[in-house]
MARMIMAR-700403 format. One record per residue: chain; residue number from 1; x, y, z of N, C-alpha, C, O in turn; residue in three letters. Coordinates in Angstrom, 1 decimal. Layout:
<pts>
('A',NUM,(X,Y,Z),(X,Y,Z),(X,Y,Z),(X,Y,Z),'ALA')
...
</pts>
This chain:
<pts>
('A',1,(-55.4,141.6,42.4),(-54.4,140.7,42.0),(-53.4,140.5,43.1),(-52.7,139.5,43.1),'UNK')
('A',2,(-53.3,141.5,44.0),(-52.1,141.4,44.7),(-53.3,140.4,46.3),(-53.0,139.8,47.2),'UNK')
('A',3,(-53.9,140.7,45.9),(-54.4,139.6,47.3),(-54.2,138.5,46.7),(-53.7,137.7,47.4),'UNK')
('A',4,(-54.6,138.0,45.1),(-54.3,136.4,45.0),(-53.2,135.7,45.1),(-53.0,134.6,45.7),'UNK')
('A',5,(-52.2,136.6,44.5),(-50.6,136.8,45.1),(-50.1,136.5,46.2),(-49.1,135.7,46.3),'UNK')
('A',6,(-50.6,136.9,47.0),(-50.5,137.0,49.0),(-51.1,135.6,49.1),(-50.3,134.8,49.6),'UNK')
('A',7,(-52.3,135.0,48.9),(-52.8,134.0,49.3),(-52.0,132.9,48.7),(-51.3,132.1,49.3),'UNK')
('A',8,(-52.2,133.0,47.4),(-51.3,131.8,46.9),(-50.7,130.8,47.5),(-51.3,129.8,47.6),'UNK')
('A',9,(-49.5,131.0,47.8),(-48.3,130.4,48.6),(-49.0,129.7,49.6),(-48.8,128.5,49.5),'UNK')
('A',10,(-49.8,129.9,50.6),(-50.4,129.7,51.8),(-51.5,128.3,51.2),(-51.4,127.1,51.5),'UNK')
('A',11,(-52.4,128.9,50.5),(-52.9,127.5,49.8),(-52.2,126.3,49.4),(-52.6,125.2,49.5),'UNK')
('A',12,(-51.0,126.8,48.8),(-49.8,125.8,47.8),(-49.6,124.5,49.2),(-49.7,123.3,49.0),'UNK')
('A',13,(-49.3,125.0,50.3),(-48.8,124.4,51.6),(-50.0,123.7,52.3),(-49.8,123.1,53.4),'UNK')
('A',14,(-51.0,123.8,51.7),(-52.2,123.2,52.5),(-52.1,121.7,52.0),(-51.3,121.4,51.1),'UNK')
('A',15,(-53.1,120.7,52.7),(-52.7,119.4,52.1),(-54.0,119.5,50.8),(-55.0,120.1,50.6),'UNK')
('A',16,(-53.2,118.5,50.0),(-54.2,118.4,48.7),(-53.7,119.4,47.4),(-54.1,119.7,46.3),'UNK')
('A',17,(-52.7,119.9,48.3),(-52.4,121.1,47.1),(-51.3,121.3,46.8),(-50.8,122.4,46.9),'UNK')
('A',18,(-50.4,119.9,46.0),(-49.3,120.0,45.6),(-48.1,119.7,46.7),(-47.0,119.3,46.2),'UNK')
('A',19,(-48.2,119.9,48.0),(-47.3,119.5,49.0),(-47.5,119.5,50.0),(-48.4,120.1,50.5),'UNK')
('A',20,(-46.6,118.5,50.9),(-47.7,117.7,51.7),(-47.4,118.9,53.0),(-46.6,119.8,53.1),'UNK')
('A',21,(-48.4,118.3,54.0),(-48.3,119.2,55.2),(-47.0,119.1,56.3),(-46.1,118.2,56.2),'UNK')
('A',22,(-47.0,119.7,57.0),(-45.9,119.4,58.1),(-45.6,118.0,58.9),(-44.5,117.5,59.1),'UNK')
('A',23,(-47.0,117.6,59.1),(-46.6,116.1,59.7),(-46.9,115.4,58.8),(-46.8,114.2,59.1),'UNK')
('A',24,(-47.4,115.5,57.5),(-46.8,114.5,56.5),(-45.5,114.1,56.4),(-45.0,113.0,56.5),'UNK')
('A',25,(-44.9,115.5,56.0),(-43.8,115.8,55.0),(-42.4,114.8,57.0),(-41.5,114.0,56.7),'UNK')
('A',26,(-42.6,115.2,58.4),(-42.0,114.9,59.2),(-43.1,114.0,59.7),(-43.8,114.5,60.5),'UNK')
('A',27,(-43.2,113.0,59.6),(-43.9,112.2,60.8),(-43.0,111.9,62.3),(-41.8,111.7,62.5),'UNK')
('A',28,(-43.8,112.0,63.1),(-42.9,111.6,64.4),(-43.8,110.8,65.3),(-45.0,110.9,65.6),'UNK')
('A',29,(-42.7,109.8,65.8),(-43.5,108.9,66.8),(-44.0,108.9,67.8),(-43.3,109.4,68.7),'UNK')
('A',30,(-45.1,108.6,68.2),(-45.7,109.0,69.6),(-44.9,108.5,70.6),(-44.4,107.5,70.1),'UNK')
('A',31,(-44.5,108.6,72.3),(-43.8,108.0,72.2),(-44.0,108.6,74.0),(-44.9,109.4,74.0),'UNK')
('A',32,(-43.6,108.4,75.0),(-44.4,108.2,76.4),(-43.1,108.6,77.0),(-42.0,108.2,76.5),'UNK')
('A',33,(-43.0,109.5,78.5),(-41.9,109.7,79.0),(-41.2,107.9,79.8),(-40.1,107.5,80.2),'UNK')
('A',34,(-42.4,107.4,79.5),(-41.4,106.5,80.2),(-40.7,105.2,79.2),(-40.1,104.2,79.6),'UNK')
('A',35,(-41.1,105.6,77.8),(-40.2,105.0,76.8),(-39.0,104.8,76.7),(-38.3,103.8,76.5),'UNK')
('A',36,(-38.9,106.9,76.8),(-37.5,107.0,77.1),(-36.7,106.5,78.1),(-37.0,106.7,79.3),'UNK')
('A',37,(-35.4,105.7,77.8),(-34.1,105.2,78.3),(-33.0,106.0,78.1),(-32.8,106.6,77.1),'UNK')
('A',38,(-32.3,106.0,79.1),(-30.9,106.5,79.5),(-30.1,105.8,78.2),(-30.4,104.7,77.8),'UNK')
('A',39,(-29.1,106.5,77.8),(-28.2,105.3,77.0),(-27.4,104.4,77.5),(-27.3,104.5,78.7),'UNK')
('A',40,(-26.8,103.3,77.1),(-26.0,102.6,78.1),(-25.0,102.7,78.2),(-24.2,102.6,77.2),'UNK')
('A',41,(-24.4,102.9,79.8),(-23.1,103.4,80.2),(-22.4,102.2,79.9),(-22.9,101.1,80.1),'UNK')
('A',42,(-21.0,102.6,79.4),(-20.0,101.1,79.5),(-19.1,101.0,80.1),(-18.0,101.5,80.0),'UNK')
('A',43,(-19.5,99.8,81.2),(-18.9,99.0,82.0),(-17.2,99.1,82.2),(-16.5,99.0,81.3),'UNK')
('A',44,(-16.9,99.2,83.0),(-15.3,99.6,83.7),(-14.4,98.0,82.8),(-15.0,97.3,82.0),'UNK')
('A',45,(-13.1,97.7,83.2),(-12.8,96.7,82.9),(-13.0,96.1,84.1),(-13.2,94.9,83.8),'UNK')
('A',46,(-13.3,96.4,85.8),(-12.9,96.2,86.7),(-14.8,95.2,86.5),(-14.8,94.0,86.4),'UNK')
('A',47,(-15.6,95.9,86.4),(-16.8,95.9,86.4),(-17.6,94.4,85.2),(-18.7,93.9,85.2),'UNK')
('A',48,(-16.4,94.5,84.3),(-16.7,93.3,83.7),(-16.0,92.3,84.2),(-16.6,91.2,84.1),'UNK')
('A',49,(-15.0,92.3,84.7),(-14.5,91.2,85.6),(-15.7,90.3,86.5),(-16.0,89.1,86.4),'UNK')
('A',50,(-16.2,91.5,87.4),(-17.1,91.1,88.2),(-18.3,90.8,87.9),(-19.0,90.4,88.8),'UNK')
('A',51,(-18.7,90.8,86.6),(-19.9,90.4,86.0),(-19.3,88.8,85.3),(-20.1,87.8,85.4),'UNK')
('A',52,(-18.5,88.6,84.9),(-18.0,87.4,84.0),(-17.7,86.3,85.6),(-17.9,85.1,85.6),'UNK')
('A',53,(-17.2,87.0,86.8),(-17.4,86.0,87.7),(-18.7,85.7,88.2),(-18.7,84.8,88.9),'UNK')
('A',54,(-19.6,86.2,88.0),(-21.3,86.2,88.4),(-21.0,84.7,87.6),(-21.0,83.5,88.0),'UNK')
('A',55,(-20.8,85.0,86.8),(-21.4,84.1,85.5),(-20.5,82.5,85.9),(-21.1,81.5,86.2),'UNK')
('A',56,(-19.4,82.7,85.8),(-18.7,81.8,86.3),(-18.7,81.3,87.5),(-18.1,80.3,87.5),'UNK')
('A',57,(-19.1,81.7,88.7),(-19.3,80.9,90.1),(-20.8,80.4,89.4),(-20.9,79.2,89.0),'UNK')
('A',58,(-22.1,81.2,89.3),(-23.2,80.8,88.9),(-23.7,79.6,88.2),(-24.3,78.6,88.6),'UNK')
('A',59,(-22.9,80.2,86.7),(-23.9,79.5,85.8),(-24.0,77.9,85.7),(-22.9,77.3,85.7),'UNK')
('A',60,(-25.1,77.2,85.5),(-25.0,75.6,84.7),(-24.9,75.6,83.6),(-25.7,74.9,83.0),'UNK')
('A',61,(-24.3,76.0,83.2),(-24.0,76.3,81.9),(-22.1,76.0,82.0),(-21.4,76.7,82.7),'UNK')
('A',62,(-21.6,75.3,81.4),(-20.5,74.6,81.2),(-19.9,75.5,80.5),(-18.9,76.1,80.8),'UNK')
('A',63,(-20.7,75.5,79.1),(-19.5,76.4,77.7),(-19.6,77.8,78.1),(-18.6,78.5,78.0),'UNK')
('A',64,(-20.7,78.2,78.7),(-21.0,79.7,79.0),(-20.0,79.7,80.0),(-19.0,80.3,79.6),'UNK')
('A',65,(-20.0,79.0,81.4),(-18.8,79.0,82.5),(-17.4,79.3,81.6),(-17.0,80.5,81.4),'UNK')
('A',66,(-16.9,78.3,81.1),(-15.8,78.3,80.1),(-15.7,79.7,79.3),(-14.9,80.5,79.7),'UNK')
('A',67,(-16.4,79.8,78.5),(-16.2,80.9,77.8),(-16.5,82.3,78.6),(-16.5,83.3,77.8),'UNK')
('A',68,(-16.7,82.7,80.0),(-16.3,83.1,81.0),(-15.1,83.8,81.9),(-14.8,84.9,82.4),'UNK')
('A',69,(-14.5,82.2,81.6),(-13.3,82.2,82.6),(-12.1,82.6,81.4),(-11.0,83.1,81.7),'UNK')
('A',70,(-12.3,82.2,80.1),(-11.4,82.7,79.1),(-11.5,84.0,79.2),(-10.4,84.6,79.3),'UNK')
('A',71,(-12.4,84.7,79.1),(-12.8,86.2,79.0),(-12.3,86.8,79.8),(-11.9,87.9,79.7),'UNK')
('A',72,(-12.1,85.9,81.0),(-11.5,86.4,82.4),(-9.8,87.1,82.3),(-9.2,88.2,82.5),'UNK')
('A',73,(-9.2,85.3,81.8),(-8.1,85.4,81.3),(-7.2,86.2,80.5),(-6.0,86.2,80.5),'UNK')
('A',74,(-8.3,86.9,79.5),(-8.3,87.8,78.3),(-8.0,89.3,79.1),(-7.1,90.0,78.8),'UNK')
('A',75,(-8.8,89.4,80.0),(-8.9,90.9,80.4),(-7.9,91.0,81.3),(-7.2,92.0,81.4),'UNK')
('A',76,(-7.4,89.6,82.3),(-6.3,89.9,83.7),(-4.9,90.2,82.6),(-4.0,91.0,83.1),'UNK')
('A',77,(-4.5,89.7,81.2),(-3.4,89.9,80.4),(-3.7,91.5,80.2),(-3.0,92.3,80.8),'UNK')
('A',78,(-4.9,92.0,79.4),(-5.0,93.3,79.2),(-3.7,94.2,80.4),(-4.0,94.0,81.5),'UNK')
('A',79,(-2.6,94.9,80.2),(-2.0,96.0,80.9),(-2.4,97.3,80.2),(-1.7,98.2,80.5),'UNK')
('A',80,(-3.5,97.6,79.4),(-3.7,99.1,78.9),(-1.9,99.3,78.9),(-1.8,99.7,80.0),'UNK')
('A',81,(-0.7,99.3,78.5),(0.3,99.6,78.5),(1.0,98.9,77.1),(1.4,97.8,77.2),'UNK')
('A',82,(1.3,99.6,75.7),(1.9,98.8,74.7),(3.0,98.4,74.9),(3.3,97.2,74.7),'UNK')
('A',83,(4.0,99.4,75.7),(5.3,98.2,76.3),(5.4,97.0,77.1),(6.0,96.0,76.9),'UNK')
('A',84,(4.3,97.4,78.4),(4.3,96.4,79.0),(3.5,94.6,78.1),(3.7,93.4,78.4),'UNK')
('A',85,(2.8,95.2,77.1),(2.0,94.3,76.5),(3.1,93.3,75.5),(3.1,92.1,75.3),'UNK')
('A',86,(4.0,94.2,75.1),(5.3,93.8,73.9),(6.2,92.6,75.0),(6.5,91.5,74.8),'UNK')
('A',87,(6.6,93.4,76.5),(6.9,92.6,76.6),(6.7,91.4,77.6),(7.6,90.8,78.2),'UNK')
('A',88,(5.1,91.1,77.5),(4.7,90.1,77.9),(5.0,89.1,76.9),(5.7,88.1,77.1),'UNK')
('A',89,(4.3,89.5,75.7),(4.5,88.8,74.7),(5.8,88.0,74.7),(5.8,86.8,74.5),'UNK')
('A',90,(6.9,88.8,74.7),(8.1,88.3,74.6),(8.7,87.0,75.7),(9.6,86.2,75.5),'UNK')
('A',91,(7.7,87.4,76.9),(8.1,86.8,78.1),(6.9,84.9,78.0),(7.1,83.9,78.7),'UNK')
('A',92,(6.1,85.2,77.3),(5.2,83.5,77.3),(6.6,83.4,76.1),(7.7,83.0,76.6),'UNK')
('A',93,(6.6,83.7,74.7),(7.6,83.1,73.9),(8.3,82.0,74.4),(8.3,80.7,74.3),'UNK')
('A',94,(9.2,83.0,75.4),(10.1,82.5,76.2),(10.3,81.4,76.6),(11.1,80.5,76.3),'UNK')
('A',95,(8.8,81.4,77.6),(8.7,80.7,78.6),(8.3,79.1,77.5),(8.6,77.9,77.6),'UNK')
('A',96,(7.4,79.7,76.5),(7.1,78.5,75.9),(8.3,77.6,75.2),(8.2,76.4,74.7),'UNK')
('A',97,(9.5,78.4,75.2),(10.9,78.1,74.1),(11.3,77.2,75.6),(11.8,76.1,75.4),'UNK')
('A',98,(11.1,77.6,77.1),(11.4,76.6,78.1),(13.2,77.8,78.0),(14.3,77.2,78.1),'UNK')
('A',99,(13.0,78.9,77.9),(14.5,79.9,77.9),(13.9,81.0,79.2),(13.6,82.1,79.1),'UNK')
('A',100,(13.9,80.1,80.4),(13.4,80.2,81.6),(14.1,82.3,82.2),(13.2,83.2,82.3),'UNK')
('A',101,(15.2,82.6,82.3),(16.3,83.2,82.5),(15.3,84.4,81.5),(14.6,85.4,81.8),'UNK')
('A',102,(15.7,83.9,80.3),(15.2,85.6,79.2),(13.8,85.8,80.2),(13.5,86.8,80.9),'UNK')
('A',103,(13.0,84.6,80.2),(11.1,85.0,80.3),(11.0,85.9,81.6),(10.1,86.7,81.8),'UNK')
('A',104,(11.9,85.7,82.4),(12.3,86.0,83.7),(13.4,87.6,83.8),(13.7,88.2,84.8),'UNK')
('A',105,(13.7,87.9,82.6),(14.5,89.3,82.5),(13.4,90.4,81.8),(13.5,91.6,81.8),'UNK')
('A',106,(12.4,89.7,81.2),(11.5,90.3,80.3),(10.7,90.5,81.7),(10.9,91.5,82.2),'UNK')
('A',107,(9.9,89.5,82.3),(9.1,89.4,83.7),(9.7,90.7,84.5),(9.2,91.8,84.7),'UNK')
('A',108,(11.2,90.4,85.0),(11.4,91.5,85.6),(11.4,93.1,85.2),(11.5,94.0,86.0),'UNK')
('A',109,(11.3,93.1,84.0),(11.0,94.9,83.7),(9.8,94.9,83.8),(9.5,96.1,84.1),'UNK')
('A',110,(8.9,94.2,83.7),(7.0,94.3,83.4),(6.8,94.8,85.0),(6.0,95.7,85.2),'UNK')
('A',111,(7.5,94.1,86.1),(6.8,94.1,87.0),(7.5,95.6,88.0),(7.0,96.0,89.1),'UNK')
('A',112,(8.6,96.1,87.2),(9.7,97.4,87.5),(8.5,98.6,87.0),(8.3,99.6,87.7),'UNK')
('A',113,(7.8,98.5,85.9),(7.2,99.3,84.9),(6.0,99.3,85.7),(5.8,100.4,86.3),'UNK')
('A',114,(5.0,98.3,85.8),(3.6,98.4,86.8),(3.9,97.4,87.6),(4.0,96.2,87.3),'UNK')
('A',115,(3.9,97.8,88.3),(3.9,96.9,89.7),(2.4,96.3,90.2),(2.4,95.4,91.0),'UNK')
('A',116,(1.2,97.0,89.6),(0.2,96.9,90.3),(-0.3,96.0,89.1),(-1.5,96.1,89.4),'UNK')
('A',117,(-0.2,95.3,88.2),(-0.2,94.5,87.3),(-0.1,93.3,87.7),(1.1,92.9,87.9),'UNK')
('A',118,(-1.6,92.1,88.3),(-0.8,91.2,88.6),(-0.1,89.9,87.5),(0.9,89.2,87.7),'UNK')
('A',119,(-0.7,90.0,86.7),(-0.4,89.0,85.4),(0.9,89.2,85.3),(1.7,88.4,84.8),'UNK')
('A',120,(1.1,90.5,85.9),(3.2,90.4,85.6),(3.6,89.4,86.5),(4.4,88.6,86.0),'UNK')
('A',121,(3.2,89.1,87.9),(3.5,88.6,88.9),(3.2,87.1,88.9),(4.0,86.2,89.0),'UNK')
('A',122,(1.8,87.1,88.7),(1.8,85.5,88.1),(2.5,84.8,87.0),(2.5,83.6,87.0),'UNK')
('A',123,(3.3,85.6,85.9),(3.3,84.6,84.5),(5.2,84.7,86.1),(6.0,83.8,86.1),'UNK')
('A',124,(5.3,85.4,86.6),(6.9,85.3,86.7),(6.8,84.4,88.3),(7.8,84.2,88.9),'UNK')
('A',125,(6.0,84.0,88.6),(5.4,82.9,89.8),(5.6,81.4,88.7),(6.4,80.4,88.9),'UNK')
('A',126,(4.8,81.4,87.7),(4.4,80.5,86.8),(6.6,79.9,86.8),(7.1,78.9,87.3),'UNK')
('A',127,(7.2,80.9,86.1),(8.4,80.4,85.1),(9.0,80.3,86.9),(9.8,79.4,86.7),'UNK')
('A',128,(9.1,80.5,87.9),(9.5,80.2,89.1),(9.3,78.7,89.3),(10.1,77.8,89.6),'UNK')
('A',129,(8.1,78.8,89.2),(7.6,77.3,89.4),(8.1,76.3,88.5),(8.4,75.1,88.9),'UNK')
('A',130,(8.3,76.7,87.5),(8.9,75.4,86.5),(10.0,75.6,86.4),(10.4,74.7,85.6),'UNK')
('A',131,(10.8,76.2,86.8),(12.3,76.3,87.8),(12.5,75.5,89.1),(13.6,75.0,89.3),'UNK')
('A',132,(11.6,75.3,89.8),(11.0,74.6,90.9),(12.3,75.5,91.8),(13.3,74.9,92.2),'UNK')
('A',133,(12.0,76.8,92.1),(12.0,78.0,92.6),(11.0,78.0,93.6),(10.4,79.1,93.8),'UNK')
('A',134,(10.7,77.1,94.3),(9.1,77.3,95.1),(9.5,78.7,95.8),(8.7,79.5,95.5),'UNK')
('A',135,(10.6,79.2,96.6),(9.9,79.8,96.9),(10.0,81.4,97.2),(9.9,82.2,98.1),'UNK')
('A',136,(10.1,81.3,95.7),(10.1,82.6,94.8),(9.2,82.7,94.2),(9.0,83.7,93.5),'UNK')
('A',137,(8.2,81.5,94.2),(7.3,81.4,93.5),(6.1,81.6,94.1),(5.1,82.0,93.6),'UNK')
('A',138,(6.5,81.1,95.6),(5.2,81.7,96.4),(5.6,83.1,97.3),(5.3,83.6,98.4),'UNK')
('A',139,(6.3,83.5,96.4),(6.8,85.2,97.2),(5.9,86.3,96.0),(5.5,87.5,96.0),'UNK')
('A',140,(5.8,85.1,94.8),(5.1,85.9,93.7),(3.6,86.1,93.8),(2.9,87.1,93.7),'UNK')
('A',141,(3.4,84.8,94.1),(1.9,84.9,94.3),(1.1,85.2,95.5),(-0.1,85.3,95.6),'UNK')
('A',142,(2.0,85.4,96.1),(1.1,86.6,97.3),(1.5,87.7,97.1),(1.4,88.5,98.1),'UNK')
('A',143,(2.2,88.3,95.7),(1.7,89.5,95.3),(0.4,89.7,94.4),(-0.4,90.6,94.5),'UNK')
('A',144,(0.2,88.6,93.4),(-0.9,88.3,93.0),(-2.3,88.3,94.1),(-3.2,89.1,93.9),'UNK')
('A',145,(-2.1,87.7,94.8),(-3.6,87.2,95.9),(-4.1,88.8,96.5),(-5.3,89.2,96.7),'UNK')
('A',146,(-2.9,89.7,96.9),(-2.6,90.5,97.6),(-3.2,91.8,96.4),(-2.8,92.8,97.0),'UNK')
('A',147,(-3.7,92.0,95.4),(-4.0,92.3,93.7),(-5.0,91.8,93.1),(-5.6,92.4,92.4),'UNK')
('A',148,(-5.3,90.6,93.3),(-6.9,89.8,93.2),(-6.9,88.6,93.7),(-6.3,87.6,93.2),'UNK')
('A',149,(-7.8,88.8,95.2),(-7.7,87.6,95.5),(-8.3,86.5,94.7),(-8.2,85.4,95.2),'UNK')
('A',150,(-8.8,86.6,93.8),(-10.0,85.7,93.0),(-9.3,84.8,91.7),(-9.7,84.0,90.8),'UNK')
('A',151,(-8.2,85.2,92.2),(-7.1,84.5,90.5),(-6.8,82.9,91.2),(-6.2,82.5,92.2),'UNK')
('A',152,(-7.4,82.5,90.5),(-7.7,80.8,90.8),(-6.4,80.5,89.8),(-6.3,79.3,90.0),'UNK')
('A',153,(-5.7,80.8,89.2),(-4.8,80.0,88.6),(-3.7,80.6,90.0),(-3.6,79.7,90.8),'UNK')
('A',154,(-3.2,81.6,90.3),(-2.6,81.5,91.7),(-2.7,80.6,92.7),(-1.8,80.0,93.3),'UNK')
('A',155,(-4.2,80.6,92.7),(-4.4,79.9,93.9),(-4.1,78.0,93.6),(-3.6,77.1,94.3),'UNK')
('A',156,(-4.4,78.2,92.9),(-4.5,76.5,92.3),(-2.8,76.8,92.2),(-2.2,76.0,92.8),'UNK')
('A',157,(-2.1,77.6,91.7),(-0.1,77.6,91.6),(-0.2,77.0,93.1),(0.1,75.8,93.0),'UNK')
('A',158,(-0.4,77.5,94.6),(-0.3,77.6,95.3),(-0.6,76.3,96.3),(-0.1,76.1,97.4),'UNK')
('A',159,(-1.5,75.5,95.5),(-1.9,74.3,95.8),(-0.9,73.7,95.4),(-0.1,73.3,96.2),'UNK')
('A',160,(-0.7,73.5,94.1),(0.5,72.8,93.6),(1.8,72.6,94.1),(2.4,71.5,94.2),'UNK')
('A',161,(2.5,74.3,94.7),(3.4,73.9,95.5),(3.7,73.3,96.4),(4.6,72.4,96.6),'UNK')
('A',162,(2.4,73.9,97.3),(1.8,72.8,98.8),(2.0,71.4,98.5),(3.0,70.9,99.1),'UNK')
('A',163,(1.4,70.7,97.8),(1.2,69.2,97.1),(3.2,68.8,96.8),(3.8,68.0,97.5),'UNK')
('A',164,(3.5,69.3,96.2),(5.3,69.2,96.1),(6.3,69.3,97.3),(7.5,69.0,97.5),'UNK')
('A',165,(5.5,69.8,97.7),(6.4,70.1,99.7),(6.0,69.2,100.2),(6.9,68.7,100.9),'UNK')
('A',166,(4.9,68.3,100.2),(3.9,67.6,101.0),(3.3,68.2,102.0),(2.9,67.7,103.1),'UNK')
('A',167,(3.2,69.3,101.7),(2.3,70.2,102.8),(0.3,70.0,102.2),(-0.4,70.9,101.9),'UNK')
('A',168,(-0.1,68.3,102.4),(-1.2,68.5,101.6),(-2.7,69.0,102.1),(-3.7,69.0,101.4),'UNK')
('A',169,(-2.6,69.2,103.4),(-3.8,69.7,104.0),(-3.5,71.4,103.2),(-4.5,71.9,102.6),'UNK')
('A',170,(-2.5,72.2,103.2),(-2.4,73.3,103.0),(-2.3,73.5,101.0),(-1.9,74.4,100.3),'UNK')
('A',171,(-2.9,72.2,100.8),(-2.7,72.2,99.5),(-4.3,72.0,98.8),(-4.9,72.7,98.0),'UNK')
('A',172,(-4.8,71.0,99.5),(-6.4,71.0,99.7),(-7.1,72.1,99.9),(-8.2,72.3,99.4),'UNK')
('A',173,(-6.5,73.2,100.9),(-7.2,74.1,101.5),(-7.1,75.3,99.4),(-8.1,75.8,98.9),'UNK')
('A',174,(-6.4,75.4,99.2),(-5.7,76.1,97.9),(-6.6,76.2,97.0),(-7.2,77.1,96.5),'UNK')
('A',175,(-6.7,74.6,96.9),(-7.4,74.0,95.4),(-9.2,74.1,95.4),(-9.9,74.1,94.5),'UNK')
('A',176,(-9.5,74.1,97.3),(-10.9,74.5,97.4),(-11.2,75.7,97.2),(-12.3,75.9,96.7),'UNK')
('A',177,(-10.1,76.7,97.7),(-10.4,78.3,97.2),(-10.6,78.5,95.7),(-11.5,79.0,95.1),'UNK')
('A',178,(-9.2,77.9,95.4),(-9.5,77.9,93.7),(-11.2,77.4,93.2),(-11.9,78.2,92.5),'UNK')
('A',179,(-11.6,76.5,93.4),(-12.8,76.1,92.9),(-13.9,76.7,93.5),(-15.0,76.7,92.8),'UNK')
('A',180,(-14.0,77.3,94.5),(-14.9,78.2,94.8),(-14.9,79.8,94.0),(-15.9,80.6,94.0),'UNK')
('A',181,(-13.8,80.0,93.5),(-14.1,81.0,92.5),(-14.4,80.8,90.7),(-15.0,81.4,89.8),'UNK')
('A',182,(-13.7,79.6,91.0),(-13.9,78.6,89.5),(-14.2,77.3,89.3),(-13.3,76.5,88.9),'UNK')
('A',183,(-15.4,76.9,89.7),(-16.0,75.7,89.4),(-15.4,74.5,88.7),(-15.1,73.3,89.1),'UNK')
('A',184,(-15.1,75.2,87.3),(-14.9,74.3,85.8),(-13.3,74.2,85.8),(-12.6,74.3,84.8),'UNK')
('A',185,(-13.0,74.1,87.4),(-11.2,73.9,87.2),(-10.9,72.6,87.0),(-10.4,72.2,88.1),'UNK')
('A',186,(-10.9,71.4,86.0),(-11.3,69.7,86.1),(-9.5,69.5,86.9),(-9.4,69.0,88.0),'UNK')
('A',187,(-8.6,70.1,86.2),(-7.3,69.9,87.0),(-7.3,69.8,88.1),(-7.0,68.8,88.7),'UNK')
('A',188,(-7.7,71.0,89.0),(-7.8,71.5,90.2),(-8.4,70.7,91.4),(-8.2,70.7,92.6),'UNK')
('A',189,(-9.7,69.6,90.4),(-11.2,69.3,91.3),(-10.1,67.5,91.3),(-10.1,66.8,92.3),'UNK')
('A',190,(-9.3,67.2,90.0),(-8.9,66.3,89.9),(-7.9,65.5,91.6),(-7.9,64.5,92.4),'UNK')
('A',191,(-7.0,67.0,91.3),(-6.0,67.0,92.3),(-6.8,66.7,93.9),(-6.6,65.9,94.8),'UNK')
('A',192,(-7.5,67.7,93.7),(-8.4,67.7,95.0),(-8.7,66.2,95.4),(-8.3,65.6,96.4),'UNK')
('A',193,(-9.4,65.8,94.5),(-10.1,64.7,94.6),(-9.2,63.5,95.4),(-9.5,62.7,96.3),'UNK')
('A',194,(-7.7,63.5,94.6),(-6.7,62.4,94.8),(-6.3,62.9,96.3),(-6.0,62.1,97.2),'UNK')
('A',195,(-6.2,63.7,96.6),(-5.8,64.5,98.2),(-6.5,63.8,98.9),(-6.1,63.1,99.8),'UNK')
('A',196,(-7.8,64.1,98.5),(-8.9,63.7,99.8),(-8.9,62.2,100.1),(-8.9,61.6,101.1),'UNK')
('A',197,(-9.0,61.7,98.4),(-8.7,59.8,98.8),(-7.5,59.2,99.9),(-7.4,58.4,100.8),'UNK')
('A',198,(-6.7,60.2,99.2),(-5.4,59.9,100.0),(-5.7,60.1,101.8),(-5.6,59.0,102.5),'UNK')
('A',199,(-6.1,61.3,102.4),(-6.4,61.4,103.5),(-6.8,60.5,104.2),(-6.4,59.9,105.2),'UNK')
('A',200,(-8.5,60.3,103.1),(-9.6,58.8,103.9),(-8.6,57.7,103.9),(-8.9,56.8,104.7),'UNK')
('A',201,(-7.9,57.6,103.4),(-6.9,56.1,103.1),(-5.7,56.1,104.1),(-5.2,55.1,104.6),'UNK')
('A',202,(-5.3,57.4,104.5),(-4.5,57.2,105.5),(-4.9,57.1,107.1),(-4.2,56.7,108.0),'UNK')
('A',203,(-6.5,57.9,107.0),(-7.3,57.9,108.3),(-8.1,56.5,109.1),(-8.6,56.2,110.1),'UNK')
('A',204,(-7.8,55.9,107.9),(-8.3,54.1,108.3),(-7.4,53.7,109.0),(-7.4,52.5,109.4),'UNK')
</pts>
């Protein structure tokens, strides 16, 4: 009796006999070492930047370009900083209320706080410029250029001033930089465009 006892159990676990076996009961997939994948590391902010401009000098793709260069726009605002973020916010308000002076007292702590922030530098180039502050405004944006050269709204600011001085060869030169980083600038290709007529029209 005590051997059927002993056996028992051992039988109970066989298949066919009430419960299933081990790779019944666990199936596992077959599965090849070179199946296996790394997980996916995620991308820096610095590193999406540089992928969203792939995309944007690249693509034929218009809405993809566009929805690109927004993305772009999205991440150069990002300061990882909730103060400095509060008071950006406070500083477009401003600027949108056209209460030049506040957007510009708010601008000035953002850029006291991170200095290496260029979005502080450009939105306080921007309310310069619509002060017609030129050239405080281009004292701003070669802190920007000098922080990323690739910021086509700088560059294109930069045109613009040129274009207002009548400096237009050094305003052309701006607005081509700009579009060489951003294709889908229609403002930018606009202005361009009326420069160059103007040139051929004065070169006759």
């Amino acid at each position: 009796m005590r051997f059927i006892a002993l056996v028992l159990p051992i039988v109970l676990l066989l298949p066919g006999h009430g419960h299933a076996s081990t790779e019944e009961a666990l199936p596992l997939p077959s599965v090849t070492l070179d199946e296996v994948k790394e997980p996916a590391v995620e991308l820096t902010k610095a590193e999406r930047i540089d992928k969203l401009f792939e995309t944007l000098t690249t693509s034929k793709d218009e809405r993809a370009a566009k929805e690109a260069e927004r993305s772009i726009l999205r991440l150069w605002l990002e300061s990882d900083s909730d103060t400095v973020d509060l008071l950006m916010n406070w500083a477009l308000g401003a600027t949108q209320e056209q209460r030049y002076p506040r957007a510009l007292d708010f601008l000035d702590r953002v850029i006291v706080m991170k200095p290496d922030y260029a979005e502080g530098w450009n939105k306080r180039a921007t309310v310069h410029f619509l002060m017609e502050d030129y050239s405080r405004s281009l004292a701003d944006i070669g802190q920007v250029l000098a922080l990323e050269p690739r910021h086509f709204g700088a560059l294109s600011g930069f045109g613009m001033i040129m274009r207002a001085l009548g400096e237009d060869e050094r305003a052309m030169t701006a607005y081509r930089e700009a579009l060489a980083v951003d294709p889908y600038l229609d403002n930018v290709q606009e202005a361009l465009d009326e420069l160059e007529a103007k040139d051929i029209g004065e070169s006759l």
